[in-house]
N, C-alpha and C positions, 0 to 999 in steps of 0.2 A: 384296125391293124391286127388285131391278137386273131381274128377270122383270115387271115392270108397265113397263119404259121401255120404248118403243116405237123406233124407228131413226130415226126422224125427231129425237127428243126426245133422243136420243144425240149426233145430227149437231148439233143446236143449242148441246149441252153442251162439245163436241168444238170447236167452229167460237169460243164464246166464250172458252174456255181458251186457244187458238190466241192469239186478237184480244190477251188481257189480258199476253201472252207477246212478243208483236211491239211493244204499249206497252210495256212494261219496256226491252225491247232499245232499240231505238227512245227512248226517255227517259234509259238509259245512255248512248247514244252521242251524245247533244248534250248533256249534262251535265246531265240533267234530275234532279226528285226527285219521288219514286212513293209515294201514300199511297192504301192499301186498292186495289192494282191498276192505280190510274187515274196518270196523269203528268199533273204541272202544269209546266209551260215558267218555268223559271227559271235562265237566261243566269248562266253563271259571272261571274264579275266581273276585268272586267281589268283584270292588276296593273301596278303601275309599273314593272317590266321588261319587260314587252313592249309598252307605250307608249311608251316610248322608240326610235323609231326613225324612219324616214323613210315617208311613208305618200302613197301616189296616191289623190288624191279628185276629183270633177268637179265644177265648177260650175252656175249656174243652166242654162249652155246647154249643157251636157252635155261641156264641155272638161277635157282632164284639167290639174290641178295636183298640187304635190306640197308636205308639210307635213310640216320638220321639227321635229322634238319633242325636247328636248335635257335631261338628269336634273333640270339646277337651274331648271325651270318654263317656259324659254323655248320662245317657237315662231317659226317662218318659213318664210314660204310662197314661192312660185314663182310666184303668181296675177300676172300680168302686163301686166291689162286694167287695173288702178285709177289713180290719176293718177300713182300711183311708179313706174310701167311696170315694168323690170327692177329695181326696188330688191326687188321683192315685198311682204310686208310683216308685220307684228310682232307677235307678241301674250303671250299666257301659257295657261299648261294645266294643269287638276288633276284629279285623280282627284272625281267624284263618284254614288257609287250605282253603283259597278261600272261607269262610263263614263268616255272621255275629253274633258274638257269645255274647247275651247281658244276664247278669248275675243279677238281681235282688235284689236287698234287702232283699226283704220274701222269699229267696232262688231259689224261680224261673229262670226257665235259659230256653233262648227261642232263635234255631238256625236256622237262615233264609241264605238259600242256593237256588243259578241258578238252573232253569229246563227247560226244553222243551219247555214251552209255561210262560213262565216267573222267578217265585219265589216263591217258598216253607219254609213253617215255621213248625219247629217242637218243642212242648213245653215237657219241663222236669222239675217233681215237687223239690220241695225240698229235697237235697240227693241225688237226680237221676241224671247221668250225660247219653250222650253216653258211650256205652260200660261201663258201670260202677254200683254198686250198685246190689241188688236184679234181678231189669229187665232191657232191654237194651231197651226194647220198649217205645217212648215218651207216656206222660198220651193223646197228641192230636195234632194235623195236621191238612195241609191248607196249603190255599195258602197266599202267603202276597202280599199286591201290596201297590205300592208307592201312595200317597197322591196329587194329580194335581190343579192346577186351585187357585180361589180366595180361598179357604177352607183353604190352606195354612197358610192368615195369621192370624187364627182365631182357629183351629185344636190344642186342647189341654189341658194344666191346668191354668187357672186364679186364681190372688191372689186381691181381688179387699176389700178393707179397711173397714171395718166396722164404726158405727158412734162413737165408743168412740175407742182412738188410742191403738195399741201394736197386738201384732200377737195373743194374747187371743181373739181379736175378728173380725180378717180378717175371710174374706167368700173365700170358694173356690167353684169353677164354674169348670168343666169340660164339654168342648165339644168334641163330636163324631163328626165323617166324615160323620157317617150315616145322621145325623140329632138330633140327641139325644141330649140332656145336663142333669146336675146333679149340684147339688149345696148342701154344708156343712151345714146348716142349716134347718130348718124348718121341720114339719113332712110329710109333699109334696112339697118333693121335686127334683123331677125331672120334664123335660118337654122340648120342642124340639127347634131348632132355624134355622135361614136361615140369607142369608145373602141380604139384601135390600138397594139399591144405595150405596155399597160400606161399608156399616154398619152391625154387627150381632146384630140379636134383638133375644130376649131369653124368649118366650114363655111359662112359667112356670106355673103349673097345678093348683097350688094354687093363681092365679088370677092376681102374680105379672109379673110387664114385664121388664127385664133390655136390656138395649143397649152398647154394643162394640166398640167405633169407635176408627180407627186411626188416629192421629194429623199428623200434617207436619214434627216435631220434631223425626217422625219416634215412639214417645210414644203410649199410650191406652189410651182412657177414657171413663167411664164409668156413663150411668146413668139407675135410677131405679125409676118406678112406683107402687103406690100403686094399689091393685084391686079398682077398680073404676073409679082410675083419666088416664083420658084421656091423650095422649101421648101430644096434646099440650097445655098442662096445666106443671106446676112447676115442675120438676121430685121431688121423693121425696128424693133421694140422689143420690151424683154424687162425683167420685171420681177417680183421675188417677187410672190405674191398670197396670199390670204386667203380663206376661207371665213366667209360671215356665220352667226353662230350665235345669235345675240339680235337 
């Protein structure tokens, strides 16, 4: 029989074993599953340990926010265009169908599902679900990626005390992943921050400078300078703070 193939009929033979070989691999390697040679694309499913954590997503206008996801269901965001400005804002998240499906407050609802080359985030406005409603297409897309490194523990929303007591006059502070921050008060106010020996120092446009540190106790504390007074000089107030987690 193998005296009747002709070299052409060889190459063909040669060229589809090849192909059905590069599917396999190719199917192994993004966790696919392979019946009669051929791969069907089916996305592992992400578990609730690696949803758990802090994750940069963009919004409609392609800005980055960040959302965290915390074990007992909660979520909070960094999003800092809605009327809560730097509060961000709240919601809940569960695993469904091998996604992570986090439901909002302002009715936003934003599902982050496995791809190819990591994680994809699809956002859905208020009343919009999949398959659901008027359109089935999300308002915006992206990719999400998890949150690494010292950013960690500093990536968020802060409640940090104001000078006269009661939640009427806490400040809130949101930091981006990017570098960004936002702060509830003042009429500039936004401005960027980094992290130096261990510390976030918070770069504020309006000439004020606060600082982040972590204690031993595993707590925050915070202090704050006026525009003018030099960092070692008296801060002008200092105050344990808080990281919002629901």
């Amino acid at each position: 029989m193998n005296a009747l193939m002709n070299k052409p009929t060889l190459n063909r033979i040669y060229f589809l074993s090849s192909l059905t070989l590069a599917l396999t691999m190719l199917a192994s390697f993004l966790g696919c599953e392979t019946q009669g040679g051929l791969s069907f694309s089916q996305s592992k499913p992400i578990t609730r340990e690696e949803a758990v954590a802090i994750w940069s997503l963009t919004d409609s206008e392609n800005e980055l926010f960040n959302m965290i996801l915390s074990a007992d269901g909660s979520a909070v965001d960094t999003w800092w265009k809605g009327e809560d400005g730097a509060k961000g804002e709240r919601g809940r998240w569960e695993l469904v169908n091998g996604t992570i499906d986090i439901r909002l407050n302002s009715g936003w609802r934003d599902v982050i599902s496995r791809s190819a080359l990591g994680y994809d985030k699809l956002g859905y406005p208020p009343g919009l679900a999949p398959g659901s409603g008027p359109q089935k297409e999300p308002a915006n897309s992206g990719q999400a990626v998890k949150v690494s490194g010292d950013d960690l523990r500093f990536v968020g929303v802060w409640i940090i005390p104001g000078a006269l007591a009661g939640p009427k006059y806490e400040l809130y502070t949101a930091l981006r992943s990017d570098g960004m921050a936002m702060k509830s008060i003042d009429a500039i106010n936004q401005g960027t921050w980094q992290i130096e020996s261990g510390i976030a120092h918070l770069y504020w446009a309006d000439g004020w400078h606060t600082t982040i540190e972590p204690v031993d106790d595993g707590t925050f504390f915070s202090k704050s300078w006026k525009p003018g007074v030099a960092l070692n000089e008296m801060p002008s107030g200092s105050a344990a703070v808080r990281r919002v987690m629901k």
